[in-house]
PDB file of N, CA, C and O in Angstrom:
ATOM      1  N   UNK A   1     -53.037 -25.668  63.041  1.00  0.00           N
ATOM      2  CA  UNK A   1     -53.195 -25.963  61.632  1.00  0.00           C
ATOM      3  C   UNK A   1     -54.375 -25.177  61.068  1.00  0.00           C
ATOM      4  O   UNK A   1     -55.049 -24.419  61.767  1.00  0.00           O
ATOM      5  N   UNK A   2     -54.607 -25.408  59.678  1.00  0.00           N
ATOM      6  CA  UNK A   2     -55.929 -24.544  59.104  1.00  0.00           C
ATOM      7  C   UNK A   2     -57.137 -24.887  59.196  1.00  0.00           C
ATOM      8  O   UNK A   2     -58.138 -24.171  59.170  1.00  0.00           O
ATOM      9  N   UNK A   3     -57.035 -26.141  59.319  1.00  0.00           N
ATOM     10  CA  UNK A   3     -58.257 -26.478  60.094  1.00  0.00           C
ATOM     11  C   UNK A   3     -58.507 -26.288  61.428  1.00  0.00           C
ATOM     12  O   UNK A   3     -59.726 -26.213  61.581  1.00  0.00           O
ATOM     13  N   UNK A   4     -57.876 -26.167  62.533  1.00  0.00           N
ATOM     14  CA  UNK A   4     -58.098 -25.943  63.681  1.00  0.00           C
ATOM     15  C   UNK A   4     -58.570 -24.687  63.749  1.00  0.00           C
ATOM     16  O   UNK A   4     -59.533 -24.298  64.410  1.00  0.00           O
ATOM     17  N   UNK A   5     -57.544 -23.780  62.725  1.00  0.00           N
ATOM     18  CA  UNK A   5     -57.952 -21.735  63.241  1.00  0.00           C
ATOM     19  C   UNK A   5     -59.573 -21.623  62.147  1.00  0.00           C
ATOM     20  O   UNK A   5     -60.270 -20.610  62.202  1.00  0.00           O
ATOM     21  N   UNK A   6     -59.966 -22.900  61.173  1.00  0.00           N
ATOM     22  CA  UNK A   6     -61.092 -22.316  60.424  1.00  0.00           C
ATOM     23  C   UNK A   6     -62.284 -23.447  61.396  1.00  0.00           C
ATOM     24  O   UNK A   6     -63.471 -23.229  61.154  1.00  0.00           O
ATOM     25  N   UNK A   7     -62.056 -24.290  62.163  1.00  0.00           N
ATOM     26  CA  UNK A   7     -62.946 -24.696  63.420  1.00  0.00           C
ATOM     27  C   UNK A   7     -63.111 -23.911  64.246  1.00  0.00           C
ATOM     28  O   UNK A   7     -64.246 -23.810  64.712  1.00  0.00           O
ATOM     29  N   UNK A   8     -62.249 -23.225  64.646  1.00  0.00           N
ATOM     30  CA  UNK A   8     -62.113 -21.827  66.247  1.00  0.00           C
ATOM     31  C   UNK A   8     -63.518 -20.666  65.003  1.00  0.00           C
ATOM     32  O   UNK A   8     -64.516 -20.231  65.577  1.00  0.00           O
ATOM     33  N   UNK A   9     -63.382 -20.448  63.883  1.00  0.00           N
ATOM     34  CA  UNK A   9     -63.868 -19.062  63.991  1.00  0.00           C
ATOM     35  C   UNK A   9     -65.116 -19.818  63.123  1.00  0.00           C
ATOM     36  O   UNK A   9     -66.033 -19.019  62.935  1.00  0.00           O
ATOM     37  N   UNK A  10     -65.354 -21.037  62.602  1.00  0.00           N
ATOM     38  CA  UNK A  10     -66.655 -21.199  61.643  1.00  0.00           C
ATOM     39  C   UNK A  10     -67.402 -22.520  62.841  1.00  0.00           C
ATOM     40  O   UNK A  10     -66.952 -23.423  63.547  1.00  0.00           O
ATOM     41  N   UNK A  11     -68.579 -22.020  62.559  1.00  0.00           N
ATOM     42  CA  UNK A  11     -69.188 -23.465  63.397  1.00  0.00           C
ATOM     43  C   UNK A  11     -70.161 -24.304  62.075  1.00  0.00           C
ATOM     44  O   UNK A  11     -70.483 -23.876  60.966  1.00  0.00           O
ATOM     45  N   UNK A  12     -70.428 -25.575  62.702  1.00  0.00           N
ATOM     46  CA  UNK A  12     -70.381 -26.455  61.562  1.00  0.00           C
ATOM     47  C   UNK A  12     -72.044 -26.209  61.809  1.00  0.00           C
ATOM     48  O   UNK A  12     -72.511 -27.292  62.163  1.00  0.00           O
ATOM     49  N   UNK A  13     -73.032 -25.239  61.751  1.00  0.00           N
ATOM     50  CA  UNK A  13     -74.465 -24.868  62.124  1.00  0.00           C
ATOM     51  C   UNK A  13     -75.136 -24.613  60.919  1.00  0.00           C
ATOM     52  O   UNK A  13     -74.570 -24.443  59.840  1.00  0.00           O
ATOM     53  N   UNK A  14     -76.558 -24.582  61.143  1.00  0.00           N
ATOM     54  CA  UNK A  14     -77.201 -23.701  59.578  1.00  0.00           C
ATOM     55  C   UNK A  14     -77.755 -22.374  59.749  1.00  0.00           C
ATOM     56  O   UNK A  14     -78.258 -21.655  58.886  1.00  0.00           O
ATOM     57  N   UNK A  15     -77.547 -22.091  61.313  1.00  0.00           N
ATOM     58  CA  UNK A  15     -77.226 -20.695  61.334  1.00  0.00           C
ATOM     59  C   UNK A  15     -76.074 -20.217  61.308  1.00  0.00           C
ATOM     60  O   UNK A  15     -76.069 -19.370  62.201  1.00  0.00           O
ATOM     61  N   UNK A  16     -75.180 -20.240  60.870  1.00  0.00           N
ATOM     62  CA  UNK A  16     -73.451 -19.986  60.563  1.00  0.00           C
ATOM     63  C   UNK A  16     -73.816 -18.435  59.498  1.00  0.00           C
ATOM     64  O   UNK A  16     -74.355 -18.438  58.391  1.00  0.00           O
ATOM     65  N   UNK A  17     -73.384 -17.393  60.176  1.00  0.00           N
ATOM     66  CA  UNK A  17     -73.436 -16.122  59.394  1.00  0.00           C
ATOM     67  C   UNK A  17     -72.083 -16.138  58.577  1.00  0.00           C
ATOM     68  O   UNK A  17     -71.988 -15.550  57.499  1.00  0.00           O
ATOM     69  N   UNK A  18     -71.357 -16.630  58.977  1.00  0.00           N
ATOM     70  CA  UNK A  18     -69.882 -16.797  58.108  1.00  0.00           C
ATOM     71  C   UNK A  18     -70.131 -17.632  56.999  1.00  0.00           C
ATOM     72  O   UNK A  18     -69.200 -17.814  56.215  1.00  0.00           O
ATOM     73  N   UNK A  19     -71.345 -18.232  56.769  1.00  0.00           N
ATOM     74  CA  UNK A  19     -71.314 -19.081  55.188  1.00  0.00           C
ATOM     75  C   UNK A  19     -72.155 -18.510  54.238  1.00  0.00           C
ATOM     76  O   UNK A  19     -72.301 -18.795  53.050  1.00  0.00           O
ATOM     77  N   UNK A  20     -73.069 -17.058  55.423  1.00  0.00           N
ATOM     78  CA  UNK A  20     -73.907 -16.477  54.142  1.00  0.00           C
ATOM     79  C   UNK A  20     -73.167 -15.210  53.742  1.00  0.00           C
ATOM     80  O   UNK A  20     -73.021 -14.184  54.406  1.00  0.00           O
ATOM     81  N   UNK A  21     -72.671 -15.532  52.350  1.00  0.00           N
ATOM     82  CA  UNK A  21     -71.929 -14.742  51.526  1.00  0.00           C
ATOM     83  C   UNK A  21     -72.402 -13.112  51.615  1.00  0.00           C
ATOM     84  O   UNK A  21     -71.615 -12.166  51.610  1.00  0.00           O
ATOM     85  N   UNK A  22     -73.731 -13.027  51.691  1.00  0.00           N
ATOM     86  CA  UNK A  22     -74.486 -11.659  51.575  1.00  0.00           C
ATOM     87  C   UNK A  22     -73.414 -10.747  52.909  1.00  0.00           C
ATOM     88  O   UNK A  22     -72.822  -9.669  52.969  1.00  0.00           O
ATOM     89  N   UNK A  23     -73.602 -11.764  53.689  1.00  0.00           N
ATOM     90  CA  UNK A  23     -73.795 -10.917  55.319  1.00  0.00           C
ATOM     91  C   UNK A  23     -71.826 -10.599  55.198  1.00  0.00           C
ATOM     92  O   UNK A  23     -71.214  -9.596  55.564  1.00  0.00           O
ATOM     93  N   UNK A  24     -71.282 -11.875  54.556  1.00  0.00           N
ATOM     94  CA  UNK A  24     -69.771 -11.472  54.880  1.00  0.00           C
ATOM     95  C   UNK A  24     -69.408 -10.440  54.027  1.00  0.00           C
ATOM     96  O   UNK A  24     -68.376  -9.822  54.289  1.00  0.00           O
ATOM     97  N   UNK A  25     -70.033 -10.158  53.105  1.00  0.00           N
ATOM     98  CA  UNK A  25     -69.433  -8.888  52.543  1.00  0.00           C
ATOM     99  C   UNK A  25     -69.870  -7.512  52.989  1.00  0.00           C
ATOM    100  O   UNK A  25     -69.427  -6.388  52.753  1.00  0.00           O
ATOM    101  N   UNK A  26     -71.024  -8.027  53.812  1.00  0.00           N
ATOM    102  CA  UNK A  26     -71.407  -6.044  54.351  1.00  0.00           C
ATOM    103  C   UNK A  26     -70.810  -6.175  55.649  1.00  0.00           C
ATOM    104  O   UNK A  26     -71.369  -5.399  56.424  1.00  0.00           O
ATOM    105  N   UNK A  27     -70.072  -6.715  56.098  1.00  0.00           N
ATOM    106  CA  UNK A  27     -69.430  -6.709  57.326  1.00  0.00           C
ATOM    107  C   UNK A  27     -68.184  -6.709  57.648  1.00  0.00           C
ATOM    108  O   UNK A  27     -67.431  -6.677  56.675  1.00  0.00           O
ATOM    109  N   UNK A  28     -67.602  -6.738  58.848  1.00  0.00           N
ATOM    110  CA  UNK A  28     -66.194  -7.037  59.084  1.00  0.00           C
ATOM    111  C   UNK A  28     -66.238  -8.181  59.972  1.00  0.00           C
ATOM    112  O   UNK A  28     -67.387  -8.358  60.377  1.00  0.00           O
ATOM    113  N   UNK A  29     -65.463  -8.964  60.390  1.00  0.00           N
ATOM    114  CA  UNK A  29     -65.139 -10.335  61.129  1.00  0.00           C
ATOM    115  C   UNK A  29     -65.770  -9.800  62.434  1.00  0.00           C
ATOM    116  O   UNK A  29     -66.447 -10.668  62.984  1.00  0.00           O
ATOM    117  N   UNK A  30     -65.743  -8.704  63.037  1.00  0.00           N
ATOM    118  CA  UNK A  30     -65.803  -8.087  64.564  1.00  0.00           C
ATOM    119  C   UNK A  30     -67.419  -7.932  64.791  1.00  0.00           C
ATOM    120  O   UNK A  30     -67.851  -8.073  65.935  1.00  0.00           O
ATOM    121  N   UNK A  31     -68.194  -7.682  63.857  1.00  0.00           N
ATOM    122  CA  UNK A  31     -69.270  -7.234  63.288  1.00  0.00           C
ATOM    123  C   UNK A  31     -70.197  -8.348  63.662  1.00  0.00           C
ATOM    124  O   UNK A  31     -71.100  -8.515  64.482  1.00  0.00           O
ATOM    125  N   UNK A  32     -69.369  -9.317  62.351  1.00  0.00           N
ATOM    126  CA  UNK A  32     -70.101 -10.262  62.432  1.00  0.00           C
ATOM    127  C   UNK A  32     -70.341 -11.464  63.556  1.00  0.00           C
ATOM    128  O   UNK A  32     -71.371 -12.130  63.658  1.00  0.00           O
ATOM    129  N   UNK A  33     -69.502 -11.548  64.129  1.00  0.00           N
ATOM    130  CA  UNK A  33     -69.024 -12.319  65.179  1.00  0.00           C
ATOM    131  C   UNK A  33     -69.643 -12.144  66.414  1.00  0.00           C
ATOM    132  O   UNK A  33     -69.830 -13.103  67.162  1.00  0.00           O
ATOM    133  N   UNK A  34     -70.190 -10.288  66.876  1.00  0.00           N
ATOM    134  CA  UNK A  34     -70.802 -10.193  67.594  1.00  0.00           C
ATOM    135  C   UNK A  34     -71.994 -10.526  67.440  1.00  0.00           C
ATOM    136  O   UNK A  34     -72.540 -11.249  68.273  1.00  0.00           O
ATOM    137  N   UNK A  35     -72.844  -9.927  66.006  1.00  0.00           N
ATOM    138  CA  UNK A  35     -74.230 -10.272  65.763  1.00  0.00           C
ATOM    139  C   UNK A  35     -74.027 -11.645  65.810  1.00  0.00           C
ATOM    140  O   UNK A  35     -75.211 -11.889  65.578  1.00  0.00           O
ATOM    141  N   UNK A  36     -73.601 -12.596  65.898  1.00  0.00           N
ATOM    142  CA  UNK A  36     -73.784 -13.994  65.666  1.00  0.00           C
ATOM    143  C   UNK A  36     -73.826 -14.172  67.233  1.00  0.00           C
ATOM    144  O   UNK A  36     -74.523 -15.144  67.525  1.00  0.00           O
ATOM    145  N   UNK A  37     -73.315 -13.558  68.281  1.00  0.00           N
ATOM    146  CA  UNK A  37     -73.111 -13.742  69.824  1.00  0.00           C
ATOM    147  C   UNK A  37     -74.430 -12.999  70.434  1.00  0.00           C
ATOM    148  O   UNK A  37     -74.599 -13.085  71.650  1.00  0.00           O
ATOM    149  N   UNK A  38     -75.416 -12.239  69.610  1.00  0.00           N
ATOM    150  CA  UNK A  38     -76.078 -11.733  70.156  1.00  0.00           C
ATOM    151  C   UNK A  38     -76.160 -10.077  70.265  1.00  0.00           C
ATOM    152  O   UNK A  38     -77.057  -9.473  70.853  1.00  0.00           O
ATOM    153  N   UNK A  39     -74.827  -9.360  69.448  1.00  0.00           N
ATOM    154  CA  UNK A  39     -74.610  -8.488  69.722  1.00  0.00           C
ATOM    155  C   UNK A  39     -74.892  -7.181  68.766  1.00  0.00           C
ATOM    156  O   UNK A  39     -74.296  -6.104  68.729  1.00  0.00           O
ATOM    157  N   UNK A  40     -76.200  -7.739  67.880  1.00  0.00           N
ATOM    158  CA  UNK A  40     -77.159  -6.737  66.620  1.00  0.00           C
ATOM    159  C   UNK A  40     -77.363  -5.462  67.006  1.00  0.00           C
ATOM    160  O   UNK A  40     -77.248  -4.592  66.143  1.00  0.00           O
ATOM    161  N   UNK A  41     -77.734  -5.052  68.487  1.00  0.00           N
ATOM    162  CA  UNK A  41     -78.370  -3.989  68.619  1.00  0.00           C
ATOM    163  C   UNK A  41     -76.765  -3.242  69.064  1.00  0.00           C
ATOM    164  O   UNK A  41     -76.747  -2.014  68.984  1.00  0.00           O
ATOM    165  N   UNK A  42     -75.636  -3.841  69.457  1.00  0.00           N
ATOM    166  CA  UNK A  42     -74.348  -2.838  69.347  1.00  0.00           C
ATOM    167  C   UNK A  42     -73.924  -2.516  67.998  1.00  0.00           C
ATOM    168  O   UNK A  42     -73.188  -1.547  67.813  1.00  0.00           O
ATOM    169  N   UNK A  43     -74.334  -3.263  67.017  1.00  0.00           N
ATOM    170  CA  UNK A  43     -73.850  -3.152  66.068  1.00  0.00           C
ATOM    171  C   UNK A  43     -74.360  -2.009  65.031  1.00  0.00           C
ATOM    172  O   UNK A  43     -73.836  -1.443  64.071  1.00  0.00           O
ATOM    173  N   UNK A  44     -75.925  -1.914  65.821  1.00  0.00           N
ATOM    174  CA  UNK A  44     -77.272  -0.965  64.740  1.00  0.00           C
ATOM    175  C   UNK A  44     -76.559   0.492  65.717  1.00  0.00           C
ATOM    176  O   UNK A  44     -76.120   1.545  65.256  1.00  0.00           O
ATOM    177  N   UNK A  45     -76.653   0.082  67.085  1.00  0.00           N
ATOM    178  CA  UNK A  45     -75.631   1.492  67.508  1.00  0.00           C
ATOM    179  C   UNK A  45     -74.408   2.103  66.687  1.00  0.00           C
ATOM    180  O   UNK A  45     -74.437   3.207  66.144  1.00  0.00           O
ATOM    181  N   UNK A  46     -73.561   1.408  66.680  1.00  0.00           N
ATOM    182  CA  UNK A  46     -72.052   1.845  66.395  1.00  0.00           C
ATOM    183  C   UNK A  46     -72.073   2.403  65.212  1.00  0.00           C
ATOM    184  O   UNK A  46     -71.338   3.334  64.883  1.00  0.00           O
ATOM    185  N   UNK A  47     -73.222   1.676  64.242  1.00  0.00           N
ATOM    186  CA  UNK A  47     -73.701   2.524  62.938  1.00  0.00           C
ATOM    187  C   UNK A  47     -74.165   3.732  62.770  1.00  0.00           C
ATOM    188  O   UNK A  47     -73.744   4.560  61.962  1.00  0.00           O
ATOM    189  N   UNK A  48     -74.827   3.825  63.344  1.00  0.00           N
ATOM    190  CA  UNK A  48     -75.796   5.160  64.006  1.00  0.00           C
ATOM    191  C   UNK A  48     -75.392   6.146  64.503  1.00  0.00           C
ATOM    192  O   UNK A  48     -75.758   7.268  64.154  1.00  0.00           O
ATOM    193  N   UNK A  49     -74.306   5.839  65.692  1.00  0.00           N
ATOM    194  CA  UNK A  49     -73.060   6.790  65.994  1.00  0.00           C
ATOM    195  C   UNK A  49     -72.345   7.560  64.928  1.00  0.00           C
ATOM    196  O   UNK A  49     -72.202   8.774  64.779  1.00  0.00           O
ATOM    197  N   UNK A  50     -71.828   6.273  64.045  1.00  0.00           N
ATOM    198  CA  UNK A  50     -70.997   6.766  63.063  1.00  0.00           C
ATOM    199  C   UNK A  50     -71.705   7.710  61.792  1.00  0.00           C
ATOM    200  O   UNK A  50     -71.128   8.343  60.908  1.00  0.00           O
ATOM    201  N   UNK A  51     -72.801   7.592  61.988  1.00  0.00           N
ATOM    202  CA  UNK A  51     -73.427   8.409  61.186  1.00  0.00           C
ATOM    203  C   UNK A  51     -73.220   9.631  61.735  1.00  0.00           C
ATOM    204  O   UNK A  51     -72.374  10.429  61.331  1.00  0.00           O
ATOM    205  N   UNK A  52     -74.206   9.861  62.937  1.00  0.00           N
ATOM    206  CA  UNK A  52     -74.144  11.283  63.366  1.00  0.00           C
ATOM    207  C   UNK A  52     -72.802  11.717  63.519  1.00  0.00           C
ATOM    208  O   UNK A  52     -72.679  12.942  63.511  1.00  0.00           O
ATOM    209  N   UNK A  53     -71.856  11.117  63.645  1.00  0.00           N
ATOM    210  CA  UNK A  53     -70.531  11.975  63.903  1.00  0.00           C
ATOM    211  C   UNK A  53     -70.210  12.729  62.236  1.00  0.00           C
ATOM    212  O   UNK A  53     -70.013  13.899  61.907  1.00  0.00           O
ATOM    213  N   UNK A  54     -70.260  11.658  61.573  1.00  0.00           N
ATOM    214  CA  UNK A  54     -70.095  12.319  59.661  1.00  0.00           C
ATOM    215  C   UNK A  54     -70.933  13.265  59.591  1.00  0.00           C
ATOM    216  O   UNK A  54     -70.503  14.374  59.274  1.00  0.00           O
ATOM    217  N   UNK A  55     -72.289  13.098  59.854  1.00  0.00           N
ATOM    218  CA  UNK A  55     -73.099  14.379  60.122  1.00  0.00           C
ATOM    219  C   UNK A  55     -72.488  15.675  60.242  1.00  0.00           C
ATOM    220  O   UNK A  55     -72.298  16.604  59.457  1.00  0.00           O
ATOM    221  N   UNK A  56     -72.259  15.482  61.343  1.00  0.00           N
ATOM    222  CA  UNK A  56     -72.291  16.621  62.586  1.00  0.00           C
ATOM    223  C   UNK A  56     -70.749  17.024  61.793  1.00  0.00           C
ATOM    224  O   UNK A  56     -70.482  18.210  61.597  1.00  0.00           O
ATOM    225  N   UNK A  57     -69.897  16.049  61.419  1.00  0.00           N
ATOM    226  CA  UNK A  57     -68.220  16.519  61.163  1.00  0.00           C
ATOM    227  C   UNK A  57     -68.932  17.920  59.297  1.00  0.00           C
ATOM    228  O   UNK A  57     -68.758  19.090  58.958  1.00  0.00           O
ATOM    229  N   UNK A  58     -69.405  17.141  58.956  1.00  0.00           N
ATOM    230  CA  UNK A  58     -70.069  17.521  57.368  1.00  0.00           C
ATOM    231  C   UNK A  58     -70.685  18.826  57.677  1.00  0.00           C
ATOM    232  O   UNK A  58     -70.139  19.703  57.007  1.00  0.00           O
ATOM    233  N   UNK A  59     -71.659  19.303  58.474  1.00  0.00           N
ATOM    234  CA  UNK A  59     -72.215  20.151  59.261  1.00  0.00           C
ATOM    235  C   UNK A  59     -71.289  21.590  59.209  1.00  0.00           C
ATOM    236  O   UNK A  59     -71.239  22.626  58.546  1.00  0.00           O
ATOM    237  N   UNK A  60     -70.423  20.785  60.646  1.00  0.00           N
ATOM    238  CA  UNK A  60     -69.454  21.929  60.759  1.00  0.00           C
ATOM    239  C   UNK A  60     -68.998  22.656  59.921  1.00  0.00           C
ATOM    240  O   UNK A  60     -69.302  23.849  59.942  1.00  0.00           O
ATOM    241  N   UNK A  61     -67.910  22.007  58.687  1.00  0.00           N
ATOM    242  CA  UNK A  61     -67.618  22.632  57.421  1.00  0.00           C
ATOM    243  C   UNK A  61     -68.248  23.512  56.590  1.00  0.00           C
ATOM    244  O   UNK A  61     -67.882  24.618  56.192  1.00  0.00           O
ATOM    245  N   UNK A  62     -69.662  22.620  56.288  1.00  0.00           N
ATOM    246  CA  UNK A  62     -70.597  23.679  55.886  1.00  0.00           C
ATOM    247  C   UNK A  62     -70.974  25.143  56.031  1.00  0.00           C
ATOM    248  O   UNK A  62     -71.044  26.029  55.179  1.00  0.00           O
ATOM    249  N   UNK A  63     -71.179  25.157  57.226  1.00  0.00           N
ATOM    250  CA  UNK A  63     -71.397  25.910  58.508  1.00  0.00           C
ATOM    251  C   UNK A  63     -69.754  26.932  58.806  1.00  0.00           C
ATOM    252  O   UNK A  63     -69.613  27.964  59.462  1.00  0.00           O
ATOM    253  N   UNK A  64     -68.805  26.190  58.087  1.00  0.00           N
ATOM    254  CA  UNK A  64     -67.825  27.213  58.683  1.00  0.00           C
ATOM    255  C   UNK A  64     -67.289  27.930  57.281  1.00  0.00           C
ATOM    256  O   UNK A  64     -66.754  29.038  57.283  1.00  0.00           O
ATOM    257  N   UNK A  65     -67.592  26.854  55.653  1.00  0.00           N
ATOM    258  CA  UNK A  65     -67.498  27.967  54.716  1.00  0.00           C
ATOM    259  C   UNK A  65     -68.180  28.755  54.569  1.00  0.00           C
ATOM    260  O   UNK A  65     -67.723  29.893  54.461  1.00  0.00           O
ATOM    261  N   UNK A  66     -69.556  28.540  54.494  1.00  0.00           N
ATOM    262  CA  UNK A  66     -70.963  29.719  54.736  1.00  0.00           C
ATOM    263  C   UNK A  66     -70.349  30.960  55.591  1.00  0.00           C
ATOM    264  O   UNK A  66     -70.443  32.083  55.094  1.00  0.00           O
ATOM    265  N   UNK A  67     -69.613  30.772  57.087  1.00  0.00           N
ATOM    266  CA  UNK A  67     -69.231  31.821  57.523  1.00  0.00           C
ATOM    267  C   UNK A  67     -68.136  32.702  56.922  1.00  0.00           C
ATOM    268  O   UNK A  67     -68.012  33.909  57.127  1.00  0.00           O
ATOM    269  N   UNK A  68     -67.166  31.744  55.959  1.00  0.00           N
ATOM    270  CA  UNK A  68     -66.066  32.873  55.604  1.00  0.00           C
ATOM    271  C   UNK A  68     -66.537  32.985  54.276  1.00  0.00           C
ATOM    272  O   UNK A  68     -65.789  33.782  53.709  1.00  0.00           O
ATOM    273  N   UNK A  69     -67.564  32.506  53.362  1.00  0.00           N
ATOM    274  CA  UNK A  69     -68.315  33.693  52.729  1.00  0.00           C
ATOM    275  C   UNK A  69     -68.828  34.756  52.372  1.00  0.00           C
ATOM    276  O   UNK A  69     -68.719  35.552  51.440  1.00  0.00           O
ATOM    277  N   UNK A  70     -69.716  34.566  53.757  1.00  0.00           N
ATOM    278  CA  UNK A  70     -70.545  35.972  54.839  1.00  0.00           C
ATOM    279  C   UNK A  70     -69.560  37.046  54.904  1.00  0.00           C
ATOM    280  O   UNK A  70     -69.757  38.185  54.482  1.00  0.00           O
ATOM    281  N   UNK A  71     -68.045  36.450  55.682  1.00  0.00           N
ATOM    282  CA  UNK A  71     -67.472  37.109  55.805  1.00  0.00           C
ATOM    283  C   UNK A  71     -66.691  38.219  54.398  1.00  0.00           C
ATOM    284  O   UNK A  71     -66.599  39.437  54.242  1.00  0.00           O
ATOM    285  N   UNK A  72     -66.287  37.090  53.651  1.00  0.00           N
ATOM    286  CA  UNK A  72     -65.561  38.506  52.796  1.00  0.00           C
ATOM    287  C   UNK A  72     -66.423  38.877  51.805  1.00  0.00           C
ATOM    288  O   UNK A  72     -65.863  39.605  50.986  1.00  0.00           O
ATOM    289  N   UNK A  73     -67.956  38.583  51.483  1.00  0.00           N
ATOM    290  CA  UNK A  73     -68.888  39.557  51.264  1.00  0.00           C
ATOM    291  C   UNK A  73     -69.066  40.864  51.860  1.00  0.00           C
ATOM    292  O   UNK A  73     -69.130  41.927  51.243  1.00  0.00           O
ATOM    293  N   UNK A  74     -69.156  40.660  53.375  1.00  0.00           N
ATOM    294  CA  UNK A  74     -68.749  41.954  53.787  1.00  0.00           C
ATOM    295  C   UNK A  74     -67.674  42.857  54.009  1.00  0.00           C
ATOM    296  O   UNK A  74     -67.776  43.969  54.527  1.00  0.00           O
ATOM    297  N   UNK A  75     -66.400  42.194  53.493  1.00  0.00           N
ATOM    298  CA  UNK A  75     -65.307  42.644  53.651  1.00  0.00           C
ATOM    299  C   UNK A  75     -65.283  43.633  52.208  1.00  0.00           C
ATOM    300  O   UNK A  75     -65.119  44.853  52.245  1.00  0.00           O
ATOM    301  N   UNK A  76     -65.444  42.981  51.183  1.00  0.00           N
ATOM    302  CA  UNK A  76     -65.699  43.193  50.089  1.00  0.00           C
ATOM    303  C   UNK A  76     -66.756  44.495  50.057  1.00  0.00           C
ATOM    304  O   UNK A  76     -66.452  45.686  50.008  1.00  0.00           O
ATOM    305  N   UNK A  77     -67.643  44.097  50.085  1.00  0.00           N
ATOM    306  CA  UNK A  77     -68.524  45.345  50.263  1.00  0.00           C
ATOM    307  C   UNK A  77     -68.245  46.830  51.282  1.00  0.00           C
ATOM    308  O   UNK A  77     -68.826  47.908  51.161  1.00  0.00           O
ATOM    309  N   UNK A  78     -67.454  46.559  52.022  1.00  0.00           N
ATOM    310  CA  UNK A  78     -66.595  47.709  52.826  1.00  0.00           C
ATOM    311  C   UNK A  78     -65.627  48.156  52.051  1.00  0.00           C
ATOM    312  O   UNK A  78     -65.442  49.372  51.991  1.00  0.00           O
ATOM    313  N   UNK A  79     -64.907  47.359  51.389  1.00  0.00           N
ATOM    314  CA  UNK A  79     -63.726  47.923  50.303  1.00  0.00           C
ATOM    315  C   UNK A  79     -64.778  48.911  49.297  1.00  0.00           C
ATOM    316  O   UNK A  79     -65.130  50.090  49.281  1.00  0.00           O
ATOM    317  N   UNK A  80     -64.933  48.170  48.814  1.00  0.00           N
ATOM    318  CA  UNK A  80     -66.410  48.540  47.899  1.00  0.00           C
ATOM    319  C   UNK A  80     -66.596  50.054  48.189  1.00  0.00           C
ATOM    320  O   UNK A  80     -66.120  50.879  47.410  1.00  0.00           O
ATOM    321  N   UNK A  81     -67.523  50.566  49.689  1.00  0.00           N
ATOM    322  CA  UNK A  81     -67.603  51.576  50.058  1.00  0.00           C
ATOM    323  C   UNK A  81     -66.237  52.448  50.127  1.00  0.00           C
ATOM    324  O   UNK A  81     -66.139  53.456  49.427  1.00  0.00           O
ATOM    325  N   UNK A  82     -65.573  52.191  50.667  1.00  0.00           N
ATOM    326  CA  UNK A  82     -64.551  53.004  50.793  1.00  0.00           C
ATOM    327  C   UNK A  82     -63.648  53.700  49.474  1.00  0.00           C
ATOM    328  O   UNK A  82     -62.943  54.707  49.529  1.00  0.00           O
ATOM    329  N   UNK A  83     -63.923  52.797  48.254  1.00  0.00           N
ATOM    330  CA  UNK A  83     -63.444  53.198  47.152  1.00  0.00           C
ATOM    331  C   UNK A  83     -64.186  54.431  46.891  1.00  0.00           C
ATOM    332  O   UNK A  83     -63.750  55.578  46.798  1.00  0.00           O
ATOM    333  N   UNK A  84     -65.574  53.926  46.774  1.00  0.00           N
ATOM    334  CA  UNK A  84     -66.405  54.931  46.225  1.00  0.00           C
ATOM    335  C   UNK A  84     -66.437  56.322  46.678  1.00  0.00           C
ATOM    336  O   UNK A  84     -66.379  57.353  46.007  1.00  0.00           O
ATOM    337  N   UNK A  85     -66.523  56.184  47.735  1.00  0.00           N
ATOM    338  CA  UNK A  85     -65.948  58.056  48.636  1.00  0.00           C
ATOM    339  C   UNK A  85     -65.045  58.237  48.736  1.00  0.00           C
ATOM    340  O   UNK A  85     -64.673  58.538  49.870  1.00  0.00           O
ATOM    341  N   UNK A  86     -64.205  58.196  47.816  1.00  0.00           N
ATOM    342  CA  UNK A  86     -62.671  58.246  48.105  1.00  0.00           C
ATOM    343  C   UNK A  86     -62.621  58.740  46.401  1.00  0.00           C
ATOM    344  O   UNK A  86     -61.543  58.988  45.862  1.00  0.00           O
TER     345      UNK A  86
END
């Protein structure tokens, strides 16, 4: 029943992170459930991870239009030459 599945996941405590509204909206159920088990510092990880990967993904791109820039600047500038002595 609905009370049984909202007993399984809420405890009747006044540390209950599921009743402070703040925390349930910056979170997900998985999130929260661990930090409530103890599990804050996986959670400050998995964040942290996910940063550097956006990083590093953001990075790359950067890093790979800059190169085909470079590139048909100099492509360009070889056409460039070749017109001119010609």
């Amino acid at each position: 029943s609905y009370a049984d599945l909202r007993n399984l996941f809420l405890e009747k405590s006044s540390k209950n992170h599921f009743m402070n509204p703040s925390i349930a909206l910056l979170a997900c159920s998985t999130c929260q459930t661990n930090a409530k088990l103890g599990g804050g510092d996986a959670v400050g990880w998995s964040i942290f991870f996910l940063l550097v990967v956006i990083l590093l993904m953001a990075s790359a791109v950067i890093f790979f239009m800059a190169r085909l820039a470079a590139r048909a600047r100099r492509v360009a500038l070889e056409e460039q030459a070749e017109i001119q002595k010609a």
